[in-house]
C-alpha positions as CSV (number, residue, x, y, z in Angstrom):
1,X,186.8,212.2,95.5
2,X,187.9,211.5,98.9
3,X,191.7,211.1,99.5
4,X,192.1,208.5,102.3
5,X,195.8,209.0,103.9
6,X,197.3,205.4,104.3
7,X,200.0,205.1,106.5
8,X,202.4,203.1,105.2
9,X,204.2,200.3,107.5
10,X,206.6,202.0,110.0
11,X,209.9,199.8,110.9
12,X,211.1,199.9,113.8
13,X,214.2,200.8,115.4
14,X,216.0,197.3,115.6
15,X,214.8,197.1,111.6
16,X,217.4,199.7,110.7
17,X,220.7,198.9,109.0
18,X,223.8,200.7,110.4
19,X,224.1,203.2,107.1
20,X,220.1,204.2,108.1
21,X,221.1,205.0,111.6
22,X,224.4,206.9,110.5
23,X,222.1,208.9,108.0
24,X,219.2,209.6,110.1
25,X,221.7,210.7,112.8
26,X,223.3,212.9,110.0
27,X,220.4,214.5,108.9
28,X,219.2,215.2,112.6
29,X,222.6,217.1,113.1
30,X,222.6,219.4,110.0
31,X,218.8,220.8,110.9
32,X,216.4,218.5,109.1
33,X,213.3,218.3,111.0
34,X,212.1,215.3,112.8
35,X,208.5,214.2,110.5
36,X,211.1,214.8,107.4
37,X,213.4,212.0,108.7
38,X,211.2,209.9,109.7
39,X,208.8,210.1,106.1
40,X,212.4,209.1,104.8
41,X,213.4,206.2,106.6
42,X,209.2,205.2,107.5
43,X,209.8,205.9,111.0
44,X,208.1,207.7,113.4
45,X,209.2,211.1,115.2
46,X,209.3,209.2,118.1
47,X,211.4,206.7,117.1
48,X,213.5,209.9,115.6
49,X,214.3,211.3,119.0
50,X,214.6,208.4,120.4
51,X,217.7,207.5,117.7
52,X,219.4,210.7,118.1
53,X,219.5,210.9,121.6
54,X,220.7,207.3,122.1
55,X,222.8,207.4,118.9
56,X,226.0,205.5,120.4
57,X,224.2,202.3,122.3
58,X,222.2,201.9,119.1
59,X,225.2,201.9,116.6
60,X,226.9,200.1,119.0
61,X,223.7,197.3,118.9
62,X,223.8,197.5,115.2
63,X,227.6,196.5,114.9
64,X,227.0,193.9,117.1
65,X,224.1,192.5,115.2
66,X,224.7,189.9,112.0
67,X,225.0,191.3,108.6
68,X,222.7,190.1,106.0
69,X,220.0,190.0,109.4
70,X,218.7,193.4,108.7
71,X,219.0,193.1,105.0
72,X,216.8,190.0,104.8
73,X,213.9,191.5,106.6
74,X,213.7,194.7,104.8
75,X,214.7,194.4,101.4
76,X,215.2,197.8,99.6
77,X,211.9,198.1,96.6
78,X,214.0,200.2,94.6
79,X,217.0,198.0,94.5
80,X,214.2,195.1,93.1
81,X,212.4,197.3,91.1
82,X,215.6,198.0,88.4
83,X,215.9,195.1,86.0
84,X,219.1,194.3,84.3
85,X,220.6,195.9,81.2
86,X,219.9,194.3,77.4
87,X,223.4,193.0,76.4
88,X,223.8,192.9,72.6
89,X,224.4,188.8,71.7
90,X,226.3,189.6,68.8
91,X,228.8,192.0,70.0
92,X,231.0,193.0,67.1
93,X,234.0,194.0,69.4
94,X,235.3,191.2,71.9
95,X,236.8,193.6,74.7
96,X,236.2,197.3,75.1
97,X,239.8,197.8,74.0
98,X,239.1,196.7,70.5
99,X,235.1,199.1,70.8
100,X,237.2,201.9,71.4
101,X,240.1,201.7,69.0
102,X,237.4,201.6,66.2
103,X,235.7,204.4,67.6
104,X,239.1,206.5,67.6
105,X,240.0,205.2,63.5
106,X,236.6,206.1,62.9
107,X,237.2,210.0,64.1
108,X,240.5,210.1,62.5
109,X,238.7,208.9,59.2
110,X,235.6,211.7,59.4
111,X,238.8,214.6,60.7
112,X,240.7,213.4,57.2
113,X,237.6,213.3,54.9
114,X,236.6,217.1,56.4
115,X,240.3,217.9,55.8
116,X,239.7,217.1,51.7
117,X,237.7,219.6,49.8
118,X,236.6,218.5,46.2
119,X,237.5,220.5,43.5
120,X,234.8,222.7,42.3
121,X,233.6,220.8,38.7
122,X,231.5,222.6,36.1
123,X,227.9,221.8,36.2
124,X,227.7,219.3,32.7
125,X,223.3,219.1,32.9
126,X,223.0,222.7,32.2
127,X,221.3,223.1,28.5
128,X,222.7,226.2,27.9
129,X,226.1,227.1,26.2
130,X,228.6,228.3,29.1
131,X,229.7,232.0,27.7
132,X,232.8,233.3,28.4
133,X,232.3,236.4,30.5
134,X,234.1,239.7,29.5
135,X,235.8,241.6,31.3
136,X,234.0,245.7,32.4
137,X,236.8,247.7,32.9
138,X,235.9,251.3,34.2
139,X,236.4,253.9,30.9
140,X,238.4,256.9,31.3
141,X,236.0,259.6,32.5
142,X,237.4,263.1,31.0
């Protein structure tokens, strides 16, 4: 089969949110190459050299620029790809206080019950008579 390289949709300069500048301008400075930051952010090389060598106007455009503007227009897939955590409906605890101060009577009550060793008890389903075991002392060798 034929692999067909799709390029995916490149944003553009102005689509970039003040943290993506900052880290693209990062990454330039500590030696990443140029194709690597721009596979990361899906911009071009171009665009790459063209945001580290105007760094300051463009943060300074950024600032400038509304909020929740750059935010609406590309939203983030793996932010919308995670899906909420199951919550238990019939929590036993009502505040984590209460979750955790069973959990430490709980370890206090397995430390005491290791502490405890039964007494060791004759074994009563054996069929055989229990003999009483005599004693080999060594004899005098002449």
């Amino acid at each position: 089969m034929i692999e067909a390289k799709i390029q995916p949709a490149l944003k553009r300069i102005e689509d970039l949110s003040l943290r993506e500048l900052d880290m693209v301008y990062s990454l330039s400075r500590i030696g990443r190459s140029y194709p690597d930051i721009g596979k990361r952010y899906r911009i071009s090389e171009s665009d790459v050299r063209k945001l580290v060598s105007d760094y300051v106007e463009l943060r300074r455009l950024c600032e400038a620029k509304p909020v929740g503007e750059s935010q609406r227009a590309n939203p983030e897939p793996e932010l919308m790809a995670k899906k909420p955590r199951n919550r238990r409906c019939d929590a036993i605890y009502a505040t984590a206080k209460e979750r955790q101060a069973a959990y430490r009577a709980r370890l206090q009550e397995r430390h005491r019950a290791g502490m405890q060793f039964p007494s060791p008890a004759p074994v009563m389903d054996s069929s055989t008579p229990v003999e009483e075991e005599v004693s080999v002392t060594a004899a005098d060798i002449p």
